[in-house]
N, C-alpha and C positions, 0 to 999 in steps of 0.2 A: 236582681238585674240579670241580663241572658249573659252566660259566658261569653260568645264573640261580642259584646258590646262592650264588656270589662275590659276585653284584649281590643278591642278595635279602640277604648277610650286611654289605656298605659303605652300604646304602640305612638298615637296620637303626642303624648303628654309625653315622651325619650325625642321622638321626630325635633319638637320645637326645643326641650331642654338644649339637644345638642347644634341647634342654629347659635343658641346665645355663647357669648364667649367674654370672659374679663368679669371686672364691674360695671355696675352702672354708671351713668357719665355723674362726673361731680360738679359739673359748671357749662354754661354758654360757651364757652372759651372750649371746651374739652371736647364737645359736640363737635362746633365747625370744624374744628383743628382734624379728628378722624375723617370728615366727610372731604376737607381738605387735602386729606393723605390718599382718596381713595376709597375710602373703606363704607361700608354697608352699615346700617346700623337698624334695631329692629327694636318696639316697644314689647318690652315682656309683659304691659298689660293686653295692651289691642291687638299685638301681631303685623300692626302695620310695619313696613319698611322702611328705609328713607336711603335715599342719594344723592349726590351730584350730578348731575345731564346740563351741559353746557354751563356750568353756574348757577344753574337753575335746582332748588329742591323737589324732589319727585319722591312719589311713593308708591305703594303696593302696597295688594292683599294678600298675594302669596306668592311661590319662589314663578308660576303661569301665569301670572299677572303680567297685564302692560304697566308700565311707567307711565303717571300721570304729575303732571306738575302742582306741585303744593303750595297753600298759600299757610303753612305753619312756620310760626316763625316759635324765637324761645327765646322769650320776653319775660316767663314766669318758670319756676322750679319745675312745677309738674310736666311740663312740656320737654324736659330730659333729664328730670331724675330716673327713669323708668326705660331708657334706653340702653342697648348694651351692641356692643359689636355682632355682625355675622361673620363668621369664619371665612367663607366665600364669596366672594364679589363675585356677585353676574347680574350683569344689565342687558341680559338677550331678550 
C-alpha cells in the first residue's frame, strides 16, 4: 500500500477515535437521557451523529454536514449499543 495512503488511512482512524468519548450507551434510557442533557452522540459503527433540534432526532454524516431529521428510533439494542458521546457539541 503507498505510504501517504497508510498515513492518510491512521490520521483518518485517531480523527474519529478521538470524537468518541465514555462508553457505549447501555440502554434506551441512557441514550435519550445524553441527548436530553445536550450532548451529541456518534455510532462508532456508521459515523452517523445524532441530536436534539427542537425535540426532534437529527443526524449527520460528518462534523460539514447539515442536520437532517431522523426517523430512528431505539426500539432494539443495536440501535444504541454502538453509540458513544462526542466531546463537542456543535449544531452549526
Amino acid at each position: 500500500m503507498l505510504s501517504w495512503l497508510k498515513a492518510f488511512q491512521k490520521e483518518t482512524n485517531r480523527s474519529f477515535s478521538k470524537l468518541l468519548k465514555g462508553n457505549d450507551m447501555k440502554s434506551k434510557e441512557a441514550v435519550l437521557e445524553a441527548l436530553n442533557e445536550g450532548k451529541n452522540l456518534i455510532s462508532s459503527i456508521t459515523g452517523l451523529q445524532y441530536t436534539l433540534i427542537n425535540a426532534q432526532l437529527h443526524t449527520r454524516h460528518s462534523e460539514k454536514g447539515d442536520w437532517n431529521e431522523s426517523n430512528l428510533n431505539f426500539y432494539n439494542p443495536p440501535s444504541w449499543l454502538n453509540l458513544k458521546i462526542i466531546e463537542d457539541k456543535s449544531t452549526s
